[in-house]
FIBATOR-933778 format. One line per field, with one value per residue (C-alpha): residue number from 1; x, y, z. Coordinates in steps of 0.001 Angstrom, whole numbers. Layout:
N
resi c(NUM, ...)
c1 c(X, ...)
c2 c(Y, ...)
c3 c(Z, ...)
//
This chain:
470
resi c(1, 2, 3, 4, 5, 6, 7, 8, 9, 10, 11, 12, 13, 14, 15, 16, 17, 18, 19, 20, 21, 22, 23, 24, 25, 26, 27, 28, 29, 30, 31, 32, 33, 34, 35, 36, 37, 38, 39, 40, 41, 42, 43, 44, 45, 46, 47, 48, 49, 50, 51, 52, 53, 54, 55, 56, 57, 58, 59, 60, 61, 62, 63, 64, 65, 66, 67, 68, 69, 70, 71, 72, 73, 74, 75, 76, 77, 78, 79, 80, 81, 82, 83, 84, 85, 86, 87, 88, 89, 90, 91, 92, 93, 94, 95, 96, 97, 98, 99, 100, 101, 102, 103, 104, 105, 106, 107, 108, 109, 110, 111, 112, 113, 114, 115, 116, 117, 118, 119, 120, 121, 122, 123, 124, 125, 126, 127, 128, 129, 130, 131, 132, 133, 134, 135, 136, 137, 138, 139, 140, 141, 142, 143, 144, 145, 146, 147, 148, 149, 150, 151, 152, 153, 154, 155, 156, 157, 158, 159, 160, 161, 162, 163, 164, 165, 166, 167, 168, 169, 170, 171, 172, 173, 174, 175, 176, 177, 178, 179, 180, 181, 182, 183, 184, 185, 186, 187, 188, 189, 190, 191, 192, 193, 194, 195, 196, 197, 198, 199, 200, 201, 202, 203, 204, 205, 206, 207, 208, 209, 210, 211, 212, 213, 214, 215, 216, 217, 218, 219, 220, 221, 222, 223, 224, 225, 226, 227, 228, 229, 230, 231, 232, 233, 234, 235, 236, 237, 238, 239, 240, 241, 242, 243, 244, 245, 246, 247, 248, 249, 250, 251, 252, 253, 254, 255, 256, 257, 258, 259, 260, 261, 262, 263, 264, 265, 266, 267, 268, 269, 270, 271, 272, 273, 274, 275, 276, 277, 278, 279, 280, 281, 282, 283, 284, 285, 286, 287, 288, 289, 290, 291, 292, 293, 294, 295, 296, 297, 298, 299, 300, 301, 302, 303, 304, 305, 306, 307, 308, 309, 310, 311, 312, 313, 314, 315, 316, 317, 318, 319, 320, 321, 322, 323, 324, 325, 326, 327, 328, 329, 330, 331, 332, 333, 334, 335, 336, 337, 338, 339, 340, 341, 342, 343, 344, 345, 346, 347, 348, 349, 350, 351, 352, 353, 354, 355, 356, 357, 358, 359, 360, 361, 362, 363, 364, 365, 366, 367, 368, 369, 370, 371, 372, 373, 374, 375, 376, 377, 378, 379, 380, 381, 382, 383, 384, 385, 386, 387, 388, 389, 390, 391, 392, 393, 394, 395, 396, 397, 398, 399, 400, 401, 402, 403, 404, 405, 406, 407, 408, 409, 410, 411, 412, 413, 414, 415, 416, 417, 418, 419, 420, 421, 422, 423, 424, 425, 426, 427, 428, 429, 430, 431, 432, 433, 434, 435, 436, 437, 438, 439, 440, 441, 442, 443, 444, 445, 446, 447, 448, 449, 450, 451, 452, 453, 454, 455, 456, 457, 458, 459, 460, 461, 462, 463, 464, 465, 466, 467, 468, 469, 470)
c1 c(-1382, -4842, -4732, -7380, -8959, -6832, -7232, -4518, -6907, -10290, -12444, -15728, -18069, -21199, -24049, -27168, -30292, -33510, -35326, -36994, -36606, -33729, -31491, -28903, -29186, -28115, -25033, -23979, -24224, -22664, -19564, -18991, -19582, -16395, -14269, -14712, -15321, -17740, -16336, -18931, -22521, -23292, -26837, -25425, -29269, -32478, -34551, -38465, -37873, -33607, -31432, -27973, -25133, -21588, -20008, -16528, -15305, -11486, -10335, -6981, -5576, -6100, -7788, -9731, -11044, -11847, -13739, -15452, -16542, -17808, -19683, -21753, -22880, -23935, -26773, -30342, -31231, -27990, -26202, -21975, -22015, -18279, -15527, -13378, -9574, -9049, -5493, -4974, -7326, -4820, -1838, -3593, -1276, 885, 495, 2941, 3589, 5494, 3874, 5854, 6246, 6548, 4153, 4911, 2045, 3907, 7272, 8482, 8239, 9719, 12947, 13450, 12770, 14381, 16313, 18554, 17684, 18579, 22354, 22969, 21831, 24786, 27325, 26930, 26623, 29729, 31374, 30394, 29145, 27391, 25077, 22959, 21825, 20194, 19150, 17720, 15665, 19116, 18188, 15063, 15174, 16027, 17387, 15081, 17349, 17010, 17757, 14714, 16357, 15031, 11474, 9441, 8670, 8255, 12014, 13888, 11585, 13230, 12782, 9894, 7738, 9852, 8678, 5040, 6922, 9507, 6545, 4763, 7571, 8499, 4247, 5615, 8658, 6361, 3234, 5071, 8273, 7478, 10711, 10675, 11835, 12195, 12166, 15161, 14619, 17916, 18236, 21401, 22097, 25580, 27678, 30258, 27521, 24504, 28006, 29069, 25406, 24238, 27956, 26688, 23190, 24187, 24974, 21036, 19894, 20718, 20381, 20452, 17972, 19325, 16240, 15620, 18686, 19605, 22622, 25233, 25719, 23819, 26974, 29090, 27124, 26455, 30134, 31116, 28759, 29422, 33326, 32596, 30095, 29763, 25976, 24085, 23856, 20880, 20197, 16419, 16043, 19189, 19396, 16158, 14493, 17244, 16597, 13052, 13635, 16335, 12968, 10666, 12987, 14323, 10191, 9500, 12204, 10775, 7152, 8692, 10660, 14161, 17359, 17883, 21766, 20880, 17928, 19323, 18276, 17825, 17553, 16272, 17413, 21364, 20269, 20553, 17832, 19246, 22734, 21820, 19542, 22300, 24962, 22292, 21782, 25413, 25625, 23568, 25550, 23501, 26047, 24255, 22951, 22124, 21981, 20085, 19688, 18190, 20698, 20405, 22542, 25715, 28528, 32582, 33967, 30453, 31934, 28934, 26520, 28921, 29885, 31694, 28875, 28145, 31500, 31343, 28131, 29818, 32776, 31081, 27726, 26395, 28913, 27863, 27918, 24645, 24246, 21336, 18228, 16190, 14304, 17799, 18509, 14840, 15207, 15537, 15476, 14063, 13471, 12868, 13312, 12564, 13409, 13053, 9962, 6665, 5838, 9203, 8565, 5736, 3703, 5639, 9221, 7468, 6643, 10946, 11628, 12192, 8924, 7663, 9008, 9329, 8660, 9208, 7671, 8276, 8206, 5559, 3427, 2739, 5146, 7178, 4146, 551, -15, -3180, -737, 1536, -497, -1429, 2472, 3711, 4680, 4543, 3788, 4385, 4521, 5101, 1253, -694, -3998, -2341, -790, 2733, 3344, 7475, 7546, 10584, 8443, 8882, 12576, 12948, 11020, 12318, 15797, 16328, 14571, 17035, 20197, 18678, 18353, 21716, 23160, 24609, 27465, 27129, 25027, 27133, 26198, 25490, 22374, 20932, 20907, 19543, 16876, 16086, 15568, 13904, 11500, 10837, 10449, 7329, 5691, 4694, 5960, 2485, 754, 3593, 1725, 2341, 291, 1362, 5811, 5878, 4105, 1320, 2871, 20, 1197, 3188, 5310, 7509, 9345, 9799, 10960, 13864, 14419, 15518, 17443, 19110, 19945, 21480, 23953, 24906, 26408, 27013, 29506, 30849, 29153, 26605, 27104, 26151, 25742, 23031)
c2 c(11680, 11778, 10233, 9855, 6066, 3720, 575, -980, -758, -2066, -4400, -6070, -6609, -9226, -7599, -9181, -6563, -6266, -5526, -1918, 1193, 3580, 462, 1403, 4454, 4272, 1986, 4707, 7201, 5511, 4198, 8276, 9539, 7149, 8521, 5134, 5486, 3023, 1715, -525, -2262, -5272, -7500, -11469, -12525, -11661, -13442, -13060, -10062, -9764, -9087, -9172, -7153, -6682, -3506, -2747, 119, 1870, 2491, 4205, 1882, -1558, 82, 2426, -923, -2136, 909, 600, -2600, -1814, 1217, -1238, -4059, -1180, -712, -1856, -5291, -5417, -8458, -8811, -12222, -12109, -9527, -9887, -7976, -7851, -7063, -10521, -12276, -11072, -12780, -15789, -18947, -16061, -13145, -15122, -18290, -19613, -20531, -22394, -20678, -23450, -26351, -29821, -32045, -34951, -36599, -34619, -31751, -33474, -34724, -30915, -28785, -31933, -34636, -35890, -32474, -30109, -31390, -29800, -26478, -27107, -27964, -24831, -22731, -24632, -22972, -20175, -18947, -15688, -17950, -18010, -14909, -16249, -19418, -19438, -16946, -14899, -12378, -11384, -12562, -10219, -11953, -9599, -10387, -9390, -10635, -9074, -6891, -3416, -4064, -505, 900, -2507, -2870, -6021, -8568, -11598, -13296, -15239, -12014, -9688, -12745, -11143, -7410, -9196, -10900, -7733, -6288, -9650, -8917, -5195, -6309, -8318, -5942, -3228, -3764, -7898, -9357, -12356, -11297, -14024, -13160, -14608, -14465, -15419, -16302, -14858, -10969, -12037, -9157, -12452, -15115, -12428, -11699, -15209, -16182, -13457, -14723, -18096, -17286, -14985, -17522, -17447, -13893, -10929, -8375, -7980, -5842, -5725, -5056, -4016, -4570, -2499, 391, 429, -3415, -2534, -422, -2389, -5613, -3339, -2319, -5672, -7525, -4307, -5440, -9443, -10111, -9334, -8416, -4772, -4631, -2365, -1466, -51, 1712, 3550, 4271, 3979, 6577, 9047, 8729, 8916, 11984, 13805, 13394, 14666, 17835, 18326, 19226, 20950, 23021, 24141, 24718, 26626, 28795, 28077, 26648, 23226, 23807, 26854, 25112, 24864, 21232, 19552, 14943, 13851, 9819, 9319, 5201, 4208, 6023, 9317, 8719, 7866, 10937, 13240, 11889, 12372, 15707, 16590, 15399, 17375, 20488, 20570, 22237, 23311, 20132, 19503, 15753, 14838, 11691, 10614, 12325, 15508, 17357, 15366, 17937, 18030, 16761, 15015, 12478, 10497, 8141, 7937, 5658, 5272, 6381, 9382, 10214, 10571, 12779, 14963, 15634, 16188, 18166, 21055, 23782, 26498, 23650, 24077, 21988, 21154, 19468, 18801, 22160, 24138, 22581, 23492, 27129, 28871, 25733, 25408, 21524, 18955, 15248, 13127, 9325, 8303, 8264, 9414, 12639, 14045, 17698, 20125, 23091, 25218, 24086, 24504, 27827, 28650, 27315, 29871, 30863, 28463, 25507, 22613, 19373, 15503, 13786, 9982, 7554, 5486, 4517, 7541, 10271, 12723, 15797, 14804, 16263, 17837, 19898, 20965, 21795, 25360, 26423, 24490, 25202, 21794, 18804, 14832, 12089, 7999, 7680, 6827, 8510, 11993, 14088, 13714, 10146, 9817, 5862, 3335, 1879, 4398, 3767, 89, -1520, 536, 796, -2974, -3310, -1101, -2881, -6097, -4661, -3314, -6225, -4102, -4996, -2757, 888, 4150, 7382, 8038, 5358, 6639, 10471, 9413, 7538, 10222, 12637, 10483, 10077, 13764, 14436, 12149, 14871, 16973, 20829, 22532, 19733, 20507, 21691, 21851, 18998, 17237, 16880, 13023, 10556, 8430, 4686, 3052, 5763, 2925, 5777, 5789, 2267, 2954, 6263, 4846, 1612, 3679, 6442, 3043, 1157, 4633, 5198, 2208, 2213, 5272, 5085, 1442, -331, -2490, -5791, -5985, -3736, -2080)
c3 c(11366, 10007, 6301, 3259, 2931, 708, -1224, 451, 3406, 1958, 3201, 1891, 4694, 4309, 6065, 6810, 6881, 7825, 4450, 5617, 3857, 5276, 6054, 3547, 4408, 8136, 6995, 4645, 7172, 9787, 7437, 6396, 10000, 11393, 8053, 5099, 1639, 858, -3055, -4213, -2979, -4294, -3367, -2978, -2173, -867, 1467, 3077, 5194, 4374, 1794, 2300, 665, 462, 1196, -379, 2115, 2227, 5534, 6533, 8437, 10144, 13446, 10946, 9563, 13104, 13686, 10893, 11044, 15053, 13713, 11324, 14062, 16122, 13936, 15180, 12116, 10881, 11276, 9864, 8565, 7961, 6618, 3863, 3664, 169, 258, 1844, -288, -3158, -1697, -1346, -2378, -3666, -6650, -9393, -11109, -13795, -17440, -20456, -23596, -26042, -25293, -24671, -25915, -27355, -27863, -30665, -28432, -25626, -27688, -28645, -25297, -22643, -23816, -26238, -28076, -25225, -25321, -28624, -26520, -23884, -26015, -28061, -25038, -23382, -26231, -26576, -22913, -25054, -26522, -22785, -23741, -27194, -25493, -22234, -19849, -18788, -21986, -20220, -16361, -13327, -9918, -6806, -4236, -456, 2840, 4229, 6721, 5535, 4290, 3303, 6379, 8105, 9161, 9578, 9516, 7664, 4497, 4346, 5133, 3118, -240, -748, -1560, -3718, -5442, -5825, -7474, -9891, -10822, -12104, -13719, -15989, -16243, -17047, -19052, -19965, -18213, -15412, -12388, -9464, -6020, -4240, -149, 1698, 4656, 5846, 6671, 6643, 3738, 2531, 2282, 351, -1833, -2684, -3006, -5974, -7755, -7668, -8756, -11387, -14257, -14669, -14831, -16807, -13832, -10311, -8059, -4557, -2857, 1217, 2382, 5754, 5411, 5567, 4564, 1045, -281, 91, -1178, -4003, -4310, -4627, -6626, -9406, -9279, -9102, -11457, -15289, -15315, -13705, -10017, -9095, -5162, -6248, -2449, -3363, -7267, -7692, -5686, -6558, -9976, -9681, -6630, -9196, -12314, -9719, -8938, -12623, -13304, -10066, -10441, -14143, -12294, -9866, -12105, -10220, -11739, -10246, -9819, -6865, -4890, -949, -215, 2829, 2866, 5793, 5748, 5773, 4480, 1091, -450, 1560, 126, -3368, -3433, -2184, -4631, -7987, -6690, -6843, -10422, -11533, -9580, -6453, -4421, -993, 648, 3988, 5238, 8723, 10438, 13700, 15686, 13700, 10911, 9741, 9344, 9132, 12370, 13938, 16326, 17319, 15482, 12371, 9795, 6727, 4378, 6995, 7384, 3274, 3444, 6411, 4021, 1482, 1934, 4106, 3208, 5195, 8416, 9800, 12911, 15229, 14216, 11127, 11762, 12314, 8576, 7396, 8026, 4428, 2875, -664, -1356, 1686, 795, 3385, 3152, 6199, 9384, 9338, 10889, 11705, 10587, 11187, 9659, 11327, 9824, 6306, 7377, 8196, 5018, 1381, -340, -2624, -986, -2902, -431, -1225, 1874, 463, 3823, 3518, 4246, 6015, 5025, 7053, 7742, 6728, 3211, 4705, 7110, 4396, 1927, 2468, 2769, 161, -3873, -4900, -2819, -3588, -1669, -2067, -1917, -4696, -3018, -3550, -6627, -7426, -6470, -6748, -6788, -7858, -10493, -12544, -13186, -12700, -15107, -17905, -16677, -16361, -20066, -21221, -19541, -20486, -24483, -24424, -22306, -20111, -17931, -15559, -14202, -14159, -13298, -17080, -17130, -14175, -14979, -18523, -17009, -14081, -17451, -19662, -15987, -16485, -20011, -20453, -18811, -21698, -21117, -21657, -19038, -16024, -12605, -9310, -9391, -12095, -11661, -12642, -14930, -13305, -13153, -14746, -18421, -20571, -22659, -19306, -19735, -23512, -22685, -19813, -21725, -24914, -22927, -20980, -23935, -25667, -22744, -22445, -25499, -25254, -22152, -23435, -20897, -23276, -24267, -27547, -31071, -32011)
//
């Protein structure tokens, strides 16, 4: 799969250079000739007969940055004096830290914020258990919990390496909707201890994010925790994607002139993301869906590779029983949502599907059919990418979602909060501005967490579920 530069893959490059005219030049060309976008060019200091320069350069991918960096010491007075990934150089000693909010410059405040003041604080909350919400960080604070065992497209690869996502996200949590979010890395993939764990943990957080944890464990975690524990418990691969899939397709659908309740649907992913997606979908009366995993289309009375959760999705989807392969499912197809490995379908499988196909290709970091490839036969394209249009991402439902359970003090998230949110998603983008390039709000446009907060908070309430009045 051939893919545009990135800035997840940039490097800065310290160059050395012979001080002629044309030098710049011949590092320009060769960067563009071997595919980089060259970002910025900045002169650190020049010297008799050098000057040397840092070049800030996106690359596609680790051995595009290798290449590109091999390209550069090929040329004749240029010498690399060292390179620079910036993407590590931002995790450096980590991306978050914790900062007081009252300060503590003398005694007085001492007595009031530690001891013998704080004691009045316990008692009161001792009493009245309630009061934790008025008195410490529960009100605003979200528990990102993950065992590390289902990490983007990385796979299983433990805690301590699944900590810098889990920091990335606690980083969003506060940029975006101003609540403090700790990342909380077990180490145990074991259902009964992540269970018991989050119950013991929970006295100190308003919210739970499950986050990365493998299928089918994750529903029933989830399951659990929802009946166990008096706070929201959010799996964010499952719920959110499908709310932020089911916002993408509510506006699609509207581009595309169809009504959402008759598009013919095929999920590729039968995981949590691939579950959650197909369940939103039937809310909102998605009738003809097609689920496929590894082993092909899951239908009524498939005797191999099952589970539980498939066995679900085999009763309950694919009504006209289509069997065989993800291209067997493709054929007439109208939407393709793909949650699941990069470059599963083709061109040509575009090409089987209805006219005007609407297709989701959201594995990242390199999605299901280059978007290069699927272009030309598509209606509407999007993608989990942020270097392409239409960029269906989780942050655009779970910053405002926990803001608005948080506001409400939810107790828990039904079906109501997450189609209000998946709508509130869509409606930010203004009627008269809706494109085929243009189905979801950018993540960076701040009306989106006020937007899902409020809708939250209001059925919350609405549906009983909140925790307070208005």
């Amino acid at each position: 799969m051939r893919t545009t530069p990135s800035p997840g893959y940039s490097i800065t490059i310290r160059l050395e250079i012979i001080n002629q005219v044309g030098m710049f030049g011949k590092i320009a060309t060769a960067v563009g000739e071997i595919g980089g976008d060259i970002g910025a060019v900045d002169i650190v200091r020049a010297g008799k007969g050098f000057i040397i320069r840092d070049f800030t350069v996106n690359a596609r991918d680790e051995m595009h940055e290798k290449d590109i960096i091999e390209a550069v010491k090929k040329i004749e007075g240029v010498r690399v004096i060292h390179v620079t990934d910036r993407t590590f150089l931002q995790h450096q000693g980590g991306k978050i830290e914790i900062h007081n909010k009252v300060p503590v410059k003398n005694r007085n405040d001492l007595s009031r914020v530690y001891t013998p003041g704080v004691a009045r604080v316990c008692m009161a909350i001792y009493k009245d258990r309630g009061k934790a919400y008025r008195f410490t960080i529960k009100r605003n604070s979200v528990a990102i919990v993950t065992d590390g065992s289902a990490v983007l497209g990385l796979g299983n690869i433990g805690p301590e390496a699944a900590l810098p996502v889990m920091e990335g996200k606690a980083m969003l949590f506060k940029e975006f909707a101003n609540i403090d979010a700790f990342p909380i890395c077990l180490s145990t993939q074991d259902t009964e201890a992540i269970i018991t764990t989050v119950k013991h943990i929970a006295p100190v957080f308003g919210g739970i994010n499950l986050e990365d944890i493998s299928a089918p464990r994750c529903f029933e975690i989830e399951q659990r925790l929802k009946q166990e524990i008096d706070i929201p418990v959010f799996h964010d691969d499952q719920h959110g994607t499908a709310v932020v899939v089911l916002a993408a397709l509510i506006n699609a659908a509207k581009v595309a002139g169809r009504d959402i309740e008759g598009l013919r649907t095929v999920i590729s992913g039968a995981g949590a993301a691939g579950t959650a997606c197909c369940s939103i979908l039937q809310e909102v009366g998605i009738t003809d869906i097609i689920v496929c995993d590894r082993e092909g289309v899951l239908f009524r009375g498939r005797g191999k590779h099952m589970n539980p959760v498939k066995d679900w999705i085999s009763e309950n989807t694919n009504p006209r029983m289509i069997k065989g392969g993800i291209s067997d499912a493709l054929i007439g197809a109208d939407v393709f949502i793909g949650v699941s490995v990069p470059n599963l379908i083709s061109a040509d499988d575009i090409k089987q599907m209805a006219a005007d196909p609407i297709v989701f290709a959201l594995a990242n970091p390199e999605p299901e059919i280059a978007p290069e490839d699927a272009y030309p036969y598509v209606r509407i394209l999007a993608t989990g990418r942020s270097d392409y249009p239409n960029q269906i991402n989780n942050m655009l439902c779970f910053p405002g979602l926990f803001r608005g359970l948080l506001d409400s003090r939810a107790k828990s998230v039904n079906e109501e909060i997450k189609l209000s949110a998946a709508r509130a998603i869509s409606s930010v983008v203004d009627q008269k501005e809706l494109s085929q390039d243009y189905i979801v709000p950018s993540i960076f446009d701040r009306k989106v967490v006020t937007a899902v907060a409020s809708a939250v908070a209001d059925a919350a309430h609405r549906t009983g579920v909140a925790g307070k009045e208005r």
